[in-house]
N, C-alpha and C positions, 0 to 999 in steps of 0.2 A: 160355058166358060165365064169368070169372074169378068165384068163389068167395072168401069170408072161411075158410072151410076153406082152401083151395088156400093161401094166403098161411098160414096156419095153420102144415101142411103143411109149408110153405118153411120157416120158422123153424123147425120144433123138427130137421129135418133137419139144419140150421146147427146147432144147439146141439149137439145130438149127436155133429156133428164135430169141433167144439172143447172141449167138457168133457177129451178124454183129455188133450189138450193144456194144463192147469191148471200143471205148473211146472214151462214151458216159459220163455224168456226173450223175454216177448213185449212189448220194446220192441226187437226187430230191423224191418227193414223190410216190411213187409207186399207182397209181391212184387217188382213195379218200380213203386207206390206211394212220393212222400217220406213219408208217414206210419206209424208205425210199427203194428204190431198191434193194439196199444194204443187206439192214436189212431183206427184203422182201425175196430172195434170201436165204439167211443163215437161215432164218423160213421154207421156205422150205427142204432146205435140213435137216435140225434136223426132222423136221415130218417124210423124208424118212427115217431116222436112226432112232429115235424113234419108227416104225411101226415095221421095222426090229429086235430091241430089244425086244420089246413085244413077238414076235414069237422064240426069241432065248433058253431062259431055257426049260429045257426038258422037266419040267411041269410051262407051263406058270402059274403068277397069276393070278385068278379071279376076285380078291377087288381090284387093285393097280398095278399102272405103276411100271414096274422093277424100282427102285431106283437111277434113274442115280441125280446129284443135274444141274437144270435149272438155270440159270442166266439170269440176261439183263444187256450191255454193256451200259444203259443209263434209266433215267426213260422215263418210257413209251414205250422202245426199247422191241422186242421181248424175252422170256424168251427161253433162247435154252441150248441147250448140245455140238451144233453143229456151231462150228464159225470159218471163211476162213481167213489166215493172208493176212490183206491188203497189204504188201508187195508184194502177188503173184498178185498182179493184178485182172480183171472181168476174163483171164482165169485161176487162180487159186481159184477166187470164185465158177465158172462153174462147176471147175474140184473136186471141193467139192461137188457140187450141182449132178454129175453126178456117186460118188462113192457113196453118200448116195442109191442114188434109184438103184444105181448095186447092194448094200446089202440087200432092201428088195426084188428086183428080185429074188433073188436067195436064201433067205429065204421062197419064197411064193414057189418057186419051189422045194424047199428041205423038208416043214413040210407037214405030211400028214394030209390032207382034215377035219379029226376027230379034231384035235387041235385047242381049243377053248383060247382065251387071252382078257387078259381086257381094255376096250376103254369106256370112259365113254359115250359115245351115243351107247352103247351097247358091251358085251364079243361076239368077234369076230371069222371066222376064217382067212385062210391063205388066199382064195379070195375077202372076206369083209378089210382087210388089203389093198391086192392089188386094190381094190375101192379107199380106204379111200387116199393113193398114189396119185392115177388116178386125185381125183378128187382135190386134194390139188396140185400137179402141174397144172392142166388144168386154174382153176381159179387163181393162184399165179401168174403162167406165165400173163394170162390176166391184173392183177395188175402191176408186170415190165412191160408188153409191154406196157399197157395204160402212163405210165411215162414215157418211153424213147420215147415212138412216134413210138412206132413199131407196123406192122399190124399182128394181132393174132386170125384168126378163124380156130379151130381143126376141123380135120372132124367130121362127127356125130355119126358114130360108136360108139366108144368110151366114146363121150357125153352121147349118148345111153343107152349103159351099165352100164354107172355109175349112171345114175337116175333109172334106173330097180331097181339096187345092194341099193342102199343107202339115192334114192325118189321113194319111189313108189307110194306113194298120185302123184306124180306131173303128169301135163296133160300128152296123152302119143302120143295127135295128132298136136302138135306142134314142131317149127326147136329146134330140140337137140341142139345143143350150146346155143341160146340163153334163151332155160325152164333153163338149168345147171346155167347159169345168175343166173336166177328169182331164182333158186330155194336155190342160196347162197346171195342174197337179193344185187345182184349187176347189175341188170337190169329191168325194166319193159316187162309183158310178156299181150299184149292184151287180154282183156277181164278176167285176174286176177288180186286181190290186190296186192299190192306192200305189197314183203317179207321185213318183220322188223327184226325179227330174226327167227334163222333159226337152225336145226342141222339137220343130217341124221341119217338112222335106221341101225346099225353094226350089228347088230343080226341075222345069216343067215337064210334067210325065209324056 
């Protein structure tokens, strides 16, 4: 079973990748993403605070995301809850980027197992959260790193357990990073169609 470690784990691997990259011009496009770096970045870390939220009322809801109101800083920009003042620079963008996923760490470590919350590709619990995390830094980072020109391949572990947790149609005898690719329709995976779109299963098996 996915770990608050594991998610841990994931993030500080991401950070690490992108710290060298501090002043870099990271309002280019963050892959084949419209959003930039930047943007790409702060869509992350909202999803960790988001995830986080979800598990915080004592009885989560079922039908509906806790009620925080989403914005985008531009059309077509990311809709978040969660935005870095560019003031602080890529390390206070980070440093956003890295207290999101310490809240749902420690959310996933704190609600008990039983606690179900609602995510529209399925009511979730505290391990399918810490997937949903996992697998949104894993492939995020992928998106900044492919635009700043930085090299980003996670170990497989990890890869792993999150196509267990949240693809389990996907093949299971192929390289983990690159099915996690295919499997959020941002690589070609031999001898499979090319993913068009895509979601995962939150629902604990």
């Amino acid at each position: 079973m996915l770990t608050a470690d594991d998610l841990d784990h994931v993030v500080q691997l991401s950070l690490a990748t992108l710290r060298p990259a501090e002043p870099a011009d990271w309002d280019v496009p963050a892959g084949t993403l419209e959003w930039s770096c930047w943007e790409t970045a702060e869509h992350l870390a909202d999803d960790l605070f988001a995830y986080a939220a979800q598990l915080g009322p004592r009885t989560p809801p079922l039908d509906r995301q806790v009620p925080f109101v989403w914005v985008a800083r531009r059309l077509g920009g990311p809709e978040n809850v969660t935005f870095a003042d560019r003031a602080a620079g890529v390390t206070g963008l980070l440093e956003v980027v890295e207290a999101c996923g310490a809240l749902l760490v420690a959310m996933v470590r704190t609600t008990p197992p039983s606690v179900r919350s609602h995510h529209s590709f399925g009511a979730s619990d505290p391990a399918g959260f810490a997937a949903m995390g996992m697998v949104e830094t894993l492939v995020h980072t992928h998106d900044i790193a492919s635009g700043l020109g930085l090299p980003w391949t996670p170990p497989a572990d990890p890869c792993g357990k999150v196509l267990t947790r949240l693809f389990p149609e996907a093949p299971a005898d192929t390289d983990r990073w690159q099915t996690l690719l295919w499997a959020t329709g941002r690589a070609d995976l031999p001898s499979h169609p090319r993913v068009t779109s895509w979601r995962w299963h939150g629902t604990p098996p």
